[in-house]
Structure formats: structure tokens, C-alpha cells
C-alpha positions in Angstrom: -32.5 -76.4 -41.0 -32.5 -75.9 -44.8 -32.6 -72.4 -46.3 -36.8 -72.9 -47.4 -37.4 -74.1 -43.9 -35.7 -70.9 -42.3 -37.8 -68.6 -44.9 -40.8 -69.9 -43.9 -39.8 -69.7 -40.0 -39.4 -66.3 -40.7 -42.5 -65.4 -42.9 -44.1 -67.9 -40.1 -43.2 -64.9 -37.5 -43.0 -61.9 -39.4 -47.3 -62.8 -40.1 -47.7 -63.4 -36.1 -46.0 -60.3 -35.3 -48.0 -58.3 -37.9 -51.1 -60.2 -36.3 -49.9 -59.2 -32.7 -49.5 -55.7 -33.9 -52.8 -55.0 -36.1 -55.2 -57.2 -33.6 -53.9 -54.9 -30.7 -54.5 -52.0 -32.4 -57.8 -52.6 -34.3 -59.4 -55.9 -32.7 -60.2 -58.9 -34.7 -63.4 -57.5 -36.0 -61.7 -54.2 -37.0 -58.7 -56.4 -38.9 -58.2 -57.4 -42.5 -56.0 -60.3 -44.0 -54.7 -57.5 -45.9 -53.7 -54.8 -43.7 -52.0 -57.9 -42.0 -50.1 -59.2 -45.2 -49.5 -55.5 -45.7 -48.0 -55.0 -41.9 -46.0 -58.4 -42.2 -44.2 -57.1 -45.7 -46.0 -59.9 -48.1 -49.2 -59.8 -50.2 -52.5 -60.9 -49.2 -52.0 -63.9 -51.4 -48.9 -65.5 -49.6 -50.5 -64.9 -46.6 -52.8 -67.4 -47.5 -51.1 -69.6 -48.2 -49.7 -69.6 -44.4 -52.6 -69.4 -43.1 -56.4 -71.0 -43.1 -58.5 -67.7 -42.0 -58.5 -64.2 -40.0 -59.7 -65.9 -37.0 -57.7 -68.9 -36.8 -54.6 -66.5 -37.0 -56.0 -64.9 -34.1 -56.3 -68.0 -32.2 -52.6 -68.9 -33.3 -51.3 -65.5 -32.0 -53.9 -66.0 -28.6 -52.3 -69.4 -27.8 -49.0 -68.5 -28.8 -48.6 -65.4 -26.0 -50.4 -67.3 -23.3 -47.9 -70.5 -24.4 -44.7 -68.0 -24.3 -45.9 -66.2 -21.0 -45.9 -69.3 -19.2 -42.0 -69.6 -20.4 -41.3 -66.3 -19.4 -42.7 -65.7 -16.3 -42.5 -68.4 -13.2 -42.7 -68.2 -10.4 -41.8 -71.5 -9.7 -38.1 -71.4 -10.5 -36.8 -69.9 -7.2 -38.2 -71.9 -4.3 -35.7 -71.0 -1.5 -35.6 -67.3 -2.1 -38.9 -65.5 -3.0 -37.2 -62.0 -2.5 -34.9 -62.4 -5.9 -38.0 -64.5 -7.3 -40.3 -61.5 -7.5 -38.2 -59.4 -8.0 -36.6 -61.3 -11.0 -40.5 -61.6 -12.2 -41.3 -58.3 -11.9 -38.6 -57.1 -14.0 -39.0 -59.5 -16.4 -42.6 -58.7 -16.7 -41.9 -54.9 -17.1 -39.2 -55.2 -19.4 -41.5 -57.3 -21.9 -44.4 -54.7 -21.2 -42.0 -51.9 -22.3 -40.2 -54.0 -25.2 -43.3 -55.7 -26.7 -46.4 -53.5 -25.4 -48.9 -54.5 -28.0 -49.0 -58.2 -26.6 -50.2 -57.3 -23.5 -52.8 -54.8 -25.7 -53.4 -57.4 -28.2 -54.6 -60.0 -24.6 -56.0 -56.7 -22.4 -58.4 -56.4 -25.4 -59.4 -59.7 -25.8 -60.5 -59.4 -21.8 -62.5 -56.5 -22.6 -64.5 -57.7 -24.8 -65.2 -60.9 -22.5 -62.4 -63.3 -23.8 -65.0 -64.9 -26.2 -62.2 -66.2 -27.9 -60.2 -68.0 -24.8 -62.2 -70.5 -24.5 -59.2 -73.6 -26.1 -56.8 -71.4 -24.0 -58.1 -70.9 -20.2 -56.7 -74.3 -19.5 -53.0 -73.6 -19.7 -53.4 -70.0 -18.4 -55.1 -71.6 -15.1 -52.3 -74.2 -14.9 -49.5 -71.8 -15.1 -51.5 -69.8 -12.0 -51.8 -72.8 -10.0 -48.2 -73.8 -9.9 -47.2 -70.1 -8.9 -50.0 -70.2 -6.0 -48.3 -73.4 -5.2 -45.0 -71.5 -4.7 -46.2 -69.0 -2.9 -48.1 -70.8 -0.2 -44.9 -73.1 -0.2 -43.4 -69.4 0.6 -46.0 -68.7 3.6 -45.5 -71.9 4.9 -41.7 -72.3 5.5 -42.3 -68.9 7.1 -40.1 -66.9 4.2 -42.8 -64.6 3.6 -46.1 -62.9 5.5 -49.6 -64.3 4.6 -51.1 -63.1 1.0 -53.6 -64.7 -1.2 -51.6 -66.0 -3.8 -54.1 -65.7 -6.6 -54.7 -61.9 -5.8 -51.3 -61.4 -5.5 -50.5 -62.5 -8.6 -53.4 -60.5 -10.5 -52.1 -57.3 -8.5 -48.6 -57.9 -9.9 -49.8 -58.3 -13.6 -51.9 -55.1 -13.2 -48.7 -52.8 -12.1 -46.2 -54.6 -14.7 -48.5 -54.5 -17.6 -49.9 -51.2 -17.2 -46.5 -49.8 -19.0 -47.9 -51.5 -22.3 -51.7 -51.0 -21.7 -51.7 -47.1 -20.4 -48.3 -46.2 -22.5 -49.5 -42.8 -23.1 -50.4 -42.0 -20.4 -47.4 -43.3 -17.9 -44.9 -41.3 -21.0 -46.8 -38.0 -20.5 -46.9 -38.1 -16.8 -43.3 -39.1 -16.7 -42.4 -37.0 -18.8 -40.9 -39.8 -21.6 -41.1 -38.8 -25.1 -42.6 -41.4 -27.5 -39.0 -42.0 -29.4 -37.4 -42.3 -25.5 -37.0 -45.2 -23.8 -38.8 -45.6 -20.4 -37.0 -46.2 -17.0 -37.0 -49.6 -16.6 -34.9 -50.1 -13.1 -36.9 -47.0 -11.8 -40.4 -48.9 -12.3 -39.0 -52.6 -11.0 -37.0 -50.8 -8.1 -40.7 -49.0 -7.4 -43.2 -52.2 -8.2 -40.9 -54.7 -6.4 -40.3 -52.6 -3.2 -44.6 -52.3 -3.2 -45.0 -56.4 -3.2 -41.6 -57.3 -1.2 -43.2 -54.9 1.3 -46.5 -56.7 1.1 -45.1 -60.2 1.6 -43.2 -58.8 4.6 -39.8 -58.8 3.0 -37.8 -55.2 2.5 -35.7 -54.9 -0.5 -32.9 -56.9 0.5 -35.3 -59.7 1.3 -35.2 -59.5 5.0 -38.1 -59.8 7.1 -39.6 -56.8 8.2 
């Protein structure tokens, strides 16, 4: 890769983490291109020039976390044992809440307002869904875990992992974090995989219960 292509690469995600950052925190109507430009370390004018509009930015940033998700977290990756395959999901779920909380603010936001702006991205989410309910029924029918609704199951873990990034205030003050301290990663993923092992009939070490 020449040197130009590698600056723009980097200007390319220094404006999509800027986006990330300022969308999460203000919206899309609440956003300017130049509080943007100003977040991602260039003027307003260069931003331009990498981009066509506010909105298709936002668009950009939606498809790329729902594209990346999907790369991160699978389900589908661990057939034979669904004990490490949670818990392996889990963690890696509430590791990226806790190192990159304003994605899951910047996509909680966009479903609270209705997720007018999903519409060109619902496809891919529901595809990565389906394969993980796939592996979970796959699960309940060798026997290697109890009954569950695979689409609920899924939802309930998202709701626990992302709730680190979403509520951040308040999980800090009731633990008693400060804002510049890290928070306990191994003690939520021992916590939150224990609660859906135990669900799919499985204890910590993966053994039938």
C-alpha cells in the first residue's frame, strides 16, 4: 500500500470514529459535519471531500458496526462445545462493550428512535441471527444443552453484555469504578456466563446439570 493510500485509510477511520463518537453522543439530528471534522482532527472542508453528506456518513458508520459485529461475534464457530462458545461470546461481547461503549450507544440510539435508518441494514443483521439460532438448536438437538428459544436467548445475552456501554454510569457508580478506572471485565463474564450456561443446563465447566 503506498504512503497516500495509508493516509487516506487513516483519515478514512479517524472520520468513522469521530462519526461513532459524536452520533452516539448527540444523534444524527443533533450532529454537525463540523463538530465531526473537528472530533476526527481535520477541517470541515477535508471532510468533504471524504465524504458525500451527514447522513450518508451515518449510514456508512450503521453498516459498518452491524458488518463488524457479525465478524466479531459468532456463534457459529464452535459447534461441538457450546459451553466455551458462549462463554467465548460473552466475553468477547463485554470486552468490546467496555473498550468501544459508544458503538453500542451510537446502535441503542438508533433503536430508540425506531431504527428509521436500518432499513439497507436489517438484512445482514437477521442473517447473522439466523445462523446462531441454527447453532443453537443444532445444540438442543445433539442433546449438549437444555431447551431455550434461540432468538430470545440471543437478545437476553446482548442486553446483559451491552449494558456495560449503554448504562456506563450507572454500573461505575454502583460498582464503585471511577470514570478513569478500568472495569472488571473477568468479574462480569464469570457473572453473565454462569447466568446463561445455567440457563442452557450446562454449569461452568460445561457439564450438565
Amino acid at each position: 500500500m503506498t504512503t497516500a493510500k495509508i493516509r487516506r485509510s487513516a483519515i478514512h477511520e479517524a472520520i468513522r470514529d469521530a462519526a461513532i463518537r459524536e452520533f452516539a453522543r448527540n444523534g444524527l439530528a443533533g450532529t454537525s459535519t463540523q463538530v465531526i471534522a473537528k472530533s476526527a482532527g481535520i477541517s470541515k472542508a477535508q471532510l468533504h471531500y471524504y465524504i458525500t453528506s451527514k447522513e450518508d456518513l451515518y449510514q456508512e458508520v450503521l453498516g459498518y458496526i452491524v458488518s463488524h459485529w457479525r465478524e466479531l461475534f459468532s456463534l457459529s464457530s464452535a459447534l461441538e462445545d457450546p459451553a466455551e462458545a458462549i462463554t467465548n461470546y460473552i466475553r468477547r461481547k463485554i470486552e468490546h462493550a467496555l473498550d468501544h461503549p459508544d458503538v453500542s450507544r451510537f446502535f441503542a440510539n438508533e433503536m430508540a428512535r425506531g431504527a428509521p435508518e436500518m432499513g439497507d441494514h436489517w438484512g445482514e443483521l437477521r442473517t447473522s441471527v439466523e445462523e446462531a439460532n441454527d447453532t443453537i438448536r443444532a445444540w438442543i438437538d445433539a442433546g449438549k444443552i437444555a431447551p431455550v428459544d434461540p432468538l430470545l436467548f440471543q437478545i437476553n445475552m446482548w442486553a446483559v453484555t451491552q449494558h456495560y456501554a449503554e448504562y456506563e454510569a450507572q454500573a461505575r457508580m454502583l460498582m464503585g469504578v471511577a470514570p478513569d478506572q478500568p472495569m472488571d471485565a473477568d468479574r462480569i463474564t464469570a457473572e453473565a456466563s454462569a447466568l446463561f450456561l445455567r440457563r442452557c443446563g450446562l454449569d461452568e465447566k460445561g457439564r450438565r446439570i
